[in-house]
Structure formats: structure tokens, C-alpha cells
C-alpha positions as CSV (number, residue, x, y, z in Angstrom):
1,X,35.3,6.7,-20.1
2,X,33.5,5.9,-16.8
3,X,31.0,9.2,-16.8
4,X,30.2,8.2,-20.6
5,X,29.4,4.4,-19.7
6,X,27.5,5.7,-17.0
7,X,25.4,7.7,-18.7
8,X,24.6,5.2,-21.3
9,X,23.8,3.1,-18.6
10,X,21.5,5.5,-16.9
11,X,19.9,6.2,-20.4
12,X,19.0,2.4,-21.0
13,X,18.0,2.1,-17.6
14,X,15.0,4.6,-18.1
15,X,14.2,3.9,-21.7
16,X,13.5,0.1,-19.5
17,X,11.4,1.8,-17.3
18,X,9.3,4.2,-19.3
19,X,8.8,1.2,-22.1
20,X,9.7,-1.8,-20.7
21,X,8.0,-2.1,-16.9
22,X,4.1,-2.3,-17.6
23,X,3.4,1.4,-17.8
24,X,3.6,1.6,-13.7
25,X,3.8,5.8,-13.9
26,X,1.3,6.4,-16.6
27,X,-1.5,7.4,-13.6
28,X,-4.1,7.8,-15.8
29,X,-4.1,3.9,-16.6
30,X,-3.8,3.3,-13.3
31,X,-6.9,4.4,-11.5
32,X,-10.0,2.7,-10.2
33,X,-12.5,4.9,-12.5
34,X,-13.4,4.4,-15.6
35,X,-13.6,0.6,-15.6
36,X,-14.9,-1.8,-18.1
37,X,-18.0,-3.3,-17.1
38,X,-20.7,-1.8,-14.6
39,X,-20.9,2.3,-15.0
40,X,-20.9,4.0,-11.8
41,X,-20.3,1.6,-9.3
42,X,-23.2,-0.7,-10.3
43,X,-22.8,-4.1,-9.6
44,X,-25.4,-7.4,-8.4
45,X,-26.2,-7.3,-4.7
46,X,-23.6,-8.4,-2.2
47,X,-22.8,-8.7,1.2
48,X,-19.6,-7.2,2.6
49,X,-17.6,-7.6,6.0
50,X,-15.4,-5.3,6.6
51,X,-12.4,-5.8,9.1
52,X,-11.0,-2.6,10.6
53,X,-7.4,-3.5,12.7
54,X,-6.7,-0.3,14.6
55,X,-4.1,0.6,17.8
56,X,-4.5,4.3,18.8
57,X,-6.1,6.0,16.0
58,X,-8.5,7.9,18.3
59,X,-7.6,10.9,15.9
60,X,-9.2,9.6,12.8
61,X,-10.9,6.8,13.5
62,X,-14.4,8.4,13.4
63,X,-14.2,9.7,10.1
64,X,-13.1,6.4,8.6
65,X,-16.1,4.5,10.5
66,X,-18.4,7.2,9.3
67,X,-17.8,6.7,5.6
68,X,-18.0,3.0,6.1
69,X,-21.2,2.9,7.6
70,X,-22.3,5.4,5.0
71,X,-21.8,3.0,2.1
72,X,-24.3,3.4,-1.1
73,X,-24.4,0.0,-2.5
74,X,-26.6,-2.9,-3.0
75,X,-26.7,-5.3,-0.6
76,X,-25.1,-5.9,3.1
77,X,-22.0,-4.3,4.8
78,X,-21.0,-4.6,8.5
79,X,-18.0,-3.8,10.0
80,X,-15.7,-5.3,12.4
81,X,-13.2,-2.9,14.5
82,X,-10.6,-4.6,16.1
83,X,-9.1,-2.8,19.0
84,X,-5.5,-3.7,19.3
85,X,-4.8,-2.9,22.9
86,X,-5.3,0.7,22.2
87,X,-4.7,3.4,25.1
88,X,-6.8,6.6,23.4
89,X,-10.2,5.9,23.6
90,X,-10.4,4.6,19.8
91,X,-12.9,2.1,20.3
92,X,-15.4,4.4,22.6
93,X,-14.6,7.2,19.2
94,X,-15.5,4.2,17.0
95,X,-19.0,3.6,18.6
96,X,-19.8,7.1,18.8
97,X,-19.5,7.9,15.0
98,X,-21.4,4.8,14.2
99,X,-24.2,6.2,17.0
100,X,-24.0,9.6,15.1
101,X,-24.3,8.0,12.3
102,X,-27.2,5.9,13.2
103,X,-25.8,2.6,12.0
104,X,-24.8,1.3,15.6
105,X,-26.4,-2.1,14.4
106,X,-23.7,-1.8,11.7
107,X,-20.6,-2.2,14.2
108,X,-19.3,-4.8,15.9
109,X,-16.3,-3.6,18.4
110,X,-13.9,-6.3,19.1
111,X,-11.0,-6.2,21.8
112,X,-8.2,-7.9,20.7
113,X,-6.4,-10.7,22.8
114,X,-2.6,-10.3,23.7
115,X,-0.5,-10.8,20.5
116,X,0.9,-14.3,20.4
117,X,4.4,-15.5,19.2
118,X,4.9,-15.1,15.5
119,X,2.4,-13.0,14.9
120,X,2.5,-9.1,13.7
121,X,0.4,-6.6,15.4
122,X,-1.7,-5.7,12.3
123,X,-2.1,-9.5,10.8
124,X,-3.4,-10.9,14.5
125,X,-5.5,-8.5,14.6
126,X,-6.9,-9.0,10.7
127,X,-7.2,-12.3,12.0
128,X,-9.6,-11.7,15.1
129,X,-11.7,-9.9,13.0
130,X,-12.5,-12.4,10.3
131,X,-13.1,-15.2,12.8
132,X,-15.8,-12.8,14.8
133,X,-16.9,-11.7,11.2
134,X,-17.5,-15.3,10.1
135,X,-19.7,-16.3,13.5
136,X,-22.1,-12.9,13.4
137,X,-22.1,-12.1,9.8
138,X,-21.3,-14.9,7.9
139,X,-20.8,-15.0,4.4
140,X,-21.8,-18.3,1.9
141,X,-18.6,-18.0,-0.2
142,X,-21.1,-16.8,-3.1
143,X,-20.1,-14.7,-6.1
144,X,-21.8,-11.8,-4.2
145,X,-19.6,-12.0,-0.6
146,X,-16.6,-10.5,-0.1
147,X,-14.2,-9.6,3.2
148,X,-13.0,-5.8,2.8
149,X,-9.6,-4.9,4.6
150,X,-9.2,-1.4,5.7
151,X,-6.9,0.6,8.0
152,X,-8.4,2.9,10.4
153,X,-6.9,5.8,8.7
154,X,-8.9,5.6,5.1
155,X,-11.8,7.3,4.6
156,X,-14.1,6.1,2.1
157,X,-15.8,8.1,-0.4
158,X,-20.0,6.7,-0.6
159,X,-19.4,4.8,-3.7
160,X,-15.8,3.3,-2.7
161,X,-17.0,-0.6,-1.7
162,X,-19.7,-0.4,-4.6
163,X,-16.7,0.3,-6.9
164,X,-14.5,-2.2,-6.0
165,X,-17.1,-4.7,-5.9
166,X,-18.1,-3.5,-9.7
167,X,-14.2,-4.5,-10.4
168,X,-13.9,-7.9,-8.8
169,X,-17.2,-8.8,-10.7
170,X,-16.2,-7.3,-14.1
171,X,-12.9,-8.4,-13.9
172,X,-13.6,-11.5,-12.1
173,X,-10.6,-11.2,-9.4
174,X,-10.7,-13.0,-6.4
175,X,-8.4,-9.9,-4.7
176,X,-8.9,-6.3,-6.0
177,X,-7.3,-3.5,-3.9
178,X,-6.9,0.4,-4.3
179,X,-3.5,2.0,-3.3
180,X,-5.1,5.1,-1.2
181,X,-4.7,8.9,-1.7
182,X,-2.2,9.4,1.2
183,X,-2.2,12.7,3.2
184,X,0.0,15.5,1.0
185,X,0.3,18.8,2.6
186,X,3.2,19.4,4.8
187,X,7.0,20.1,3.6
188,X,8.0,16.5,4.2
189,X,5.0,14.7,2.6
190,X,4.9,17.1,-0.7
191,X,8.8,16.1,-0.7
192,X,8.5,12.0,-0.2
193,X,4.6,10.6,-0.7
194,X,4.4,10.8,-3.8
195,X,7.7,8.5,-4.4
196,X,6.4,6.4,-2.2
197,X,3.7,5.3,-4.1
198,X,5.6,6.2,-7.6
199,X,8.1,3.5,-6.0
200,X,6.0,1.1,-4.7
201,X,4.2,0.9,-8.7
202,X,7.7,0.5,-10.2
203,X,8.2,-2.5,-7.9
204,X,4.8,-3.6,-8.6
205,X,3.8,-3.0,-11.7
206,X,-0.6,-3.2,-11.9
207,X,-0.7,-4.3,-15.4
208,X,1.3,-7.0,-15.0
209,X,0.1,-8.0,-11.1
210,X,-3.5,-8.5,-13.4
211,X,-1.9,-11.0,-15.6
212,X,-2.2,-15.0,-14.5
213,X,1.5,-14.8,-16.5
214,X,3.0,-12.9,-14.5
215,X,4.8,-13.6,-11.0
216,X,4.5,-10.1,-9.7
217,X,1.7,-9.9,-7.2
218,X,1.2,-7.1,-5.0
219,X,-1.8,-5.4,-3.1
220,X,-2.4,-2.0,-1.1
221,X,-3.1,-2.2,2.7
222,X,-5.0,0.0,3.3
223,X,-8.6,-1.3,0.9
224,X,-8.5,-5.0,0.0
225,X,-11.5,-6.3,-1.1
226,X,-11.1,-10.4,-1.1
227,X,-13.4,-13.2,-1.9
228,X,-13.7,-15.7,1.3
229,X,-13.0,-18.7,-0.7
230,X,-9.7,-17.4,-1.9
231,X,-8.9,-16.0,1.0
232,X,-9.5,-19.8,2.3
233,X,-7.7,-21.0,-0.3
234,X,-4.3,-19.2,0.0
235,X,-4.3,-20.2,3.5
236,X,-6.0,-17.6,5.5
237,X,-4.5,-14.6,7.1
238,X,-2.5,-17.2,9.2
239,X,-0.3,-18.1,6.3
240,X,1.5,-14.8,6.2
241,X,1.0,-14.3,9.9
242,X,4.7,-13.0,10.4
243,X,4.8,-10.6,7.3
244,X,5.2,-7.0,7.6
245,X,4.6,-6.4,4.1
246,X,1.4,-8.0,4.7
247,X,-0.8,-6.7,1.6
248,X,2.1,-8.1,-1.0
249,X,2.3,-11.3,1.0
250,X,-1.2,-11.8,0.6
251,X,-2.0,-10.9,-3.1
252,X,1.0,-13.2,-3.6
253,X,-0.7,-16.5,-1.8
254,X,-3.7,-15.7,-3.8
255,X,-2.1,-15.7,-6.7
256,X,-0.1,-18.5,-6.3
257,X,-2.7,-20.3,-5.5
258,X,-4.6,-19.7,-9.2
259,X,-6.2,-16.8,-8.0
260,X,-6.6,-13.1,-10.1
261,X,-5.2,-10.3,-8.3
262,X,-6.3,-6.2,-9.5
263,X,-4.5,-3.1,-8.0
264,X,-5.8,-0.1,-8.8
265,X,-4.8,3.6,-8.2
266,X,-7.4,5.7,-5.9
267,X,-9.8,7.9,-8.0
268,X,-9.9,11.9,-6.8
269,X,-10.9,11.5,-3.4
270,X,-12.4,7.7,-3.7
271,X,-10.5,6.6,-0.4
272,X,-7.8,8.7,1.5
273,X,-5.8,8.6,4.5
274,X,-6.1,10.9,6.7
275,X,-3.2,10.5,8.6
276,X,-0.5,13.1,8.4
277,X,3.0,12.8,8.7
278,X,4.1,16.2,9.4
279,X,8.0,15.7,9.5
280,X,10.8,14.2,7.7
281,X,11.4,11.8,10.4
282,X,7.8,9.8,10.4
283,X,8.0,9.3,7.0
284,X,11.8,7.8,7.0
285,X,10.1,5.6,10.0
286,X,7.4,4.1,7.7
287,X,10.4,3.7,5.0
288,X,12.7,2.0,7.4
289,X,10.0,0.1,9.2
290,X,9.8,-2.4,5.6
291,X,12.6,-1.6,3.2
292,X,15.3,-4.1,4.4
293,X,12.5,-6.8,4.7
294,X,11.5,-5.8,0.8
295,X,15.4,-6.8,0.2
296,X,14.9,-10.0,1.9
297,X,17.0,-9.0,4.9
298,X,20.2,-9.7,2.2
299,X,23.4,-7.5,2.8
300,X,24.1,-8.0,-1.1
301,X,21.0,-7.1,-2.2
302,X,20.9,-4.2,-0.5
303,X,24.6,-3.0,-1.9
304,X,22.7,-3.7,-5.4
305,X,19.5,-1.8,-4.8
306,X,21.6,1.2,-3.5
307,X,24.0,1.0,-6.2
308,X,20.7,0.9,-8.3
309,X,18.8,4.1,-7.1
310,X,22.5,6.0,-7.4
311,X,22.6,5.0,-11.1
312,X,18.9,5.5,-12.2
313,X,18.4,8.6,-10.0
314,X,21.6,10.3,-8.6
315,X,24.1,9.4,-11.9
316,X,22.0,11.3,-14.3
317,X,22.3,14.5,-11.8
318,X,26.1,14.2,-11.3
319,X,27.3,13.9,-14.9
320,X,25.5,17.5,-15.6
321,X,28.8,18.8,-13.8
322,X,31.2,16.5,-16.4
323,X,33.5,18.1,-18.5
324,X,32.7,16.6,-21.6
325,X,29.5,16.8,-23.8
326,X,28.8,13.5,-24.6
327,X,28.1,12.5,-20.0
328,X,26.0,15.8,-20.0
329,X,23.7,14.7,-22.7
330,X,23.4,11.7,-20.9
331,X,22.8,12.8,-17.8
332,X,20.5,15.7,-19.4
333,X,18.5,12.8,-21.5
334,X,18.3,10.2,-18.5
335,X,16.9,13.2,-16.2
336,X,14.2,14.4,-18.9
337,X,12.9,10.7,-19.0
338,X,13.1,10.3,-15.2
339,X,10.8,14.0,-14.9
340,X,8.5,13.0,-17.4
341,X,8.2,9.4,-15.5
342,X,7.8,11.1,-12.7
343,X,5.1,14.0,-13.8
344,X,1.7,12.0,-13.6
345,X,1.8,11.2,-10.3
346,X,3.1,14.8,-9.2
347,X,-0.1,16.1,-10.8
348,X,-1.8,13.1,-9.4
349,X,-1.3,14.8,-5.8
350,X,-1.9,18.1,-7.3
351,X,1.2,19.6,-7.0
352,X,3.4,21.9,-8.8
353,X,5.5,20.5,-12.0
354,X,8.9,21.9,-10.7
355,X,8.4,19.3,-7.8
356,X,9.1,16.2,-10.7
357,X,12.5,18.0,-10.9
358,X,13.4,16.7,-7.3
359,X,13.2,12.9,-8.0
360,X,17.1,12.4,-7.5
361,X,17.1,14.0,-4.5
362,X,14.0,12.1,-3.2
363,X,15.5,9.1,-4.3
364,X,18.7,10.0,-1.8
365,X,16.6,9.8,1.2
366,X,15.0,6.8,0.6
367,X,18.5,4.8,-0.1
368,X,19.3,6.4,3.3
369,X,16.0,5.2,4.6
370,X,16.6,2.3,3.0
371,X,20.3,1.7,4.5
372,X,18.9,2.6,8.3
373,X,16.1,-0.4,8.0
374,X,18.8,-2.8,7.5
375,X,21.0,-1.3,10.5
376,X,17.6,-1.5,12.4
377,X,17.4,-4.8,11.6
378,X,20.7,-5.7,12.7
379,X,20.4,-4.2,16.0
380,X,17.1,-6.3,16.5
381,X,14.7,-3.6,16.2
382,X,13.9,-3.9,12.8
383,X,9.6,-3.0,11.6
384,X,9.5,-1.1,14.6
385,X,5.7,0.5,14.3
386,X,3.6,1.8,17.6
387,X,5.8,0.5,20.1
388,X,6.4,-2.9,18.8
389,X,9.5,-4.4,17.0
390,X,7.8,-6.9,14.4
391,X,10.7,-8.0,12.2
392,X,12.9,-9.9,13.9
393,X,16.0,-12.2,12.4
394,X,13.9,-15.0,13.5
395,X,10.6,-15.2,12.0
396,X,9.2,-17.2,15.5
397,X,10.6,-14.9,17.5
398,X,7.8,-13.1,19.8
399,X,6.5,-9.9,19.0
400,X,7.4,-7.5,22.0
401,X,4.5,-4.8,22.7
């Protein structure tokens, strides 16, 4: 009885999801290109400062400056790289790409002041940046000015910022953001990135984060393109000063605030990250380093979201082994839907089909992943990241380096 309730279950649960959750895994809906409105990135001048937070990314660093400084588009663009205490030379790498490039004009370098209470790393360091971008470069709060927020590790293909500026103007959002190709070559990253962004879609749907109706609101860190009026309006980079998950945070205060909020998918090789995570282990660190706080730090609802992910992913797996027909058809039908969910973003990252076939296996490792953020958290090192514990059970507490 309980292997063919399970499998009913398990069948209902992806007939939700395929039908039922905004399309999240059809990819082709998903990405930046096409787009109603302007063709090919055309778009009314504008002027853009970008805000670059980066601690120790001497290794990539200079290609991400690069393709910023090399923007095609219509109007200004200068960018702001916020040093954050770094110990590798990444600020003398940044001014030495923007030399090569010949846009030295282009860059200011900012070093960060020592991280105050209740701050994260990243977010006080966001924050530096827009204050020095606002006294050298400032921007009228037109139709035409925007703030861009980008990690060190994206590189940006010549028409990225002229793209996302064509989408906040055609679209009229106040925040439009583009989750990032992430790096997909070794072992480990063929095995687990693309889940993580197939998961992070199915928590945050882009249809429905586009819809004023809807209370999902969710953004990708790594290229954030924001207007400075809504940015003002949500409360500035202060009001989520504490957050690790700092892109949902803030696409949330915009859109609770009235604001329109887009998330795209990155077109071929529009923006990318360049940063590798070579083993099993850094990738279960960047899991671990937000998962518990995604759960809201609540022992129940994690027991609910791991009892979830073995039901949708690992259920439809086991009752293949059942004795009776009726669980294996289940668990045969639930798996089929789960692979064809799954498909669109294999092919996405250009790998083979067979790897859609691993999903319940993926989804094991992340409910580990998911199970060791909360035992961080409860030994007091919970969003551990570069050498500094940022998730803390009091949000006040001080951020140690």
C-alpha cells in the first residue's frame, strides 16, 4: 500500500511541476535573447555604473574588467571595483587590464574599509561602491541610468549591458538580472551546476518573479542591472545589509515596494563565470554556505524540504526495485517526467542526455548539502565564504574576517 501511495504521490508531484510551476525548466523561455522590443541590444542612450565587490579574485579578475570596459552600447559606463581586503594582488590585476585595455579613465579602484557589525562581506562592500559611484559618476535617476551589480568572476560578452538595458526599457522593470553561464567542465561541476541553477528556477520561477501578482521575487548575483530610484526606494543596499542570499533579498524589497522585477537565463556565452570549482567539496561549500538560511534557519522546515527532495527525486528511483507493477510504473512515470524536466537545461550546458538520468542522485547530495548548512549553522559557523562566517543565529552579530 505505501510503495503505491508513494508513487502516486511522486507522479502528482511532477505533473505540479512540469504544468503547474511557471514553466521554470523550459530553457528556451527562459533566456535573455530573443526579447520583445529593441532587436539586438538597441536601446536609448544611457549611463551605467557598474559596482564590482571582489576579495581575492586575482585569478579572474582581469578578464571580467576587460569585458566591462569593452562594452558596445550607447551612452556611459564606468566601473567601480571594490577591493574587499584582498591579499593577491586583485586590485593592481584590475588596473592593469583596464591599462591594457586603454580605458584606465573607465575604473575607479576603491579599498574597502573594515567590515562593520551586521554587515556581510559582499553587501558592505556593494555598498562602498555605490556611495563612491554616486559622488564621481553620478547618475540623475532618469529613464536612461541604471547601477549594474556584478561579481568579479563574470565575464561579459560586448553586448551584455546593452542587452539588459534593451530589457529594463522594453519591459519597463525597475530590476532585471541574468542568472550567469557558470563554469561546467570538471567531474563535480558536470555532476551538480546544472541543478543548481535547475533548482534555484524551481524555487524561483521567472515567469511568475515578472508578474506584479505574484509574491515570488528573486534575482541572480552575479548581473543585476537596477534603476537608482528603486534601488532608493526599497531601501538601499543597507536594508538587506545582513542577507546572504543577497540577490533574492533585494529583487524582493523592490518588489515589495511596487517595483517590476525580470530574471532572465544567460544567452550562449552572454555572461559567464569563470570560476571553477574543480571538486565535489567546493561545490557542497557554496550549497551549505545558503541552504539552511533559504529554510529560514527552521529545524521543521528543513525535515519537510528533505522529506520533499526524497519523494520528488529519490521515491521515483526506489520503487523501480518494488515487487508489484502498479509502484514500478509509478516510479517509471515520475522518473520519465523528472528527465524530461530536467533535459533543457542539460543541453543548456551542452552536455550529454544520459546526464538528465542522474537527477535523483544529484538531488541526494544536495539534501546532504542541505542537512550540513544547518549543522553549520548550529555550530556557529553557518555562510562561511573566504574566511568569514556571515550567518550567524543573531542577525547583529559581527561578521568575523
Amino acid at each position: 500500500m505505501f510503495p503505491a501511495v508513494s508513487g502516486i504521490l511522486s507522479v502528482l508531484i511532477w505533473i505540479y511541476l512540469l504544468w503547474g510551476r511557471g514553466s521554470f525548466w523550459q530553457v528556451s523561455k527562459l533566456k535573455a535573447f530573443p526579447q520583445t522590443g529593441p532587436k539586438n541590444g538597441e536601446h536609448a542612450p544611457c549611463n551605467v555604473a557598474v559596482v564590482v565587490p571582489a576579495r581575492n579574485e586575482v585569478d579572474v579578475i582581469d578578464r571580467s574588467i576587460t569585458s566591462l570596459l569593452r562594452q558596445d552600447f550607447r551612452g556611459s559606463l564606468h566601473v567601480f571595483l571594490v577591493d574587499d581586503s584582498s591579499q593577491d594582488g586583485t586590485a593592481q590585476a584590475a588596473v592593469r587590464a583596464a591599462e591594457k585595455a586603454g580605458a584606465s579613465q573607465s575604473l575607479t579602484v576603491i579599498t574597502g574599509e573594515p567590515l562593520p557589525p551586521g554587515w556581510s562581506g559582499k553587501l558592505w562592500a556593494v555598498h562602498q561602491g555605490l556611495e563612491k559611484a554616486r559622488e564621481r559618476f553620478p547618475l540623475h535617476g532618469g529613464s536612461g541610468d541604471f547601477y549594474l551589480l556584478t561579481d568579479a568572476d563574470v565575464v561579459h560578452s560586448r553586448s551584455n549591458v546593452a542587452t539588459l538595458v534593451s530589457i529594463a526599457d522594453a519591459g519597463g522593470y525597475d530590476l532585471a538580472s541574468i542568472m550567469v553561464r557558470l563554469h561546467c567542465e570538471s567531474l563535480a561541476e558536470k555532476f551538480l551546476i546544472p541543478a543548481f541553477v535547475f533548482f534555484f528556477f524551481q524555487i524561483y520561477p521567472p515567469s511568475w518573479i515578472a508578474q506584479r501578482k505574484k509574491a515570488v521575487a528573486g534575482a541572480a548575483g552575479g548581473c543585476i542591472l537596477i534603476r537608482p530610484k528603486a534601488l532608493e526606494r526599497a531601501g538601499g543596499i543597507a536594508a538587506i545589509r545582513n542577507e546572504i542570499i543577497d540577490d533574492c533579498a533585494l529583487a524582493k524589497a523592490v518588489k515589495t515596494d511596487g517595483g517590476t522585477v525580470w530574471l532572465g537565463l544567460a544567452d550562449s556565452d552572454s555572461a559567464t563565470s569563470v570560476r571553477p570549482y574543480g571538486t565535489f567539496a567546493e561545490i557542497e561549500t557554496m550549497i551549505s554556505r545558503t541552504a539552511f538560511r533559504q529554510l529560514n534557519h527552521s529545524a521543521l522546515v528543513l525535515i519537510a524540504a528533505l522529506a520533499g527532495l526524497v519523494v520528488t527525486y529519490l521515491v521515483p528511483m526506489l520503487l523501480l526495485f518494488s515487487r508489484s507493477p502498479f509502484p514500478i510504473a509509478m516510479g517509471a512515470i515520475a522518473w520519465l517526467m523528472m528527465t524530461c524536466a530536467y533535459l533543457p537545461m542539460i543541453r543548456y550546458y551542452r552536455l550529454n542526455a544520459a546526464w538528465a538520468l542522474a537527477l535523483p542522485f544529484i538531488a541526494l547530495f544536495y539534501s546532504g548539502a542541505t542537512l550540513h548548512s544547518a549543522v553549520k549553522f548550529w555550530l556557529g559557523r553557518g555562510g562561511e565564504w573566504k574566511g568569514r562566517v556571515q550567518d550567524r543565529k543573531s542577525a547583529e552579530a559581527e561578521t568575523s574576517h
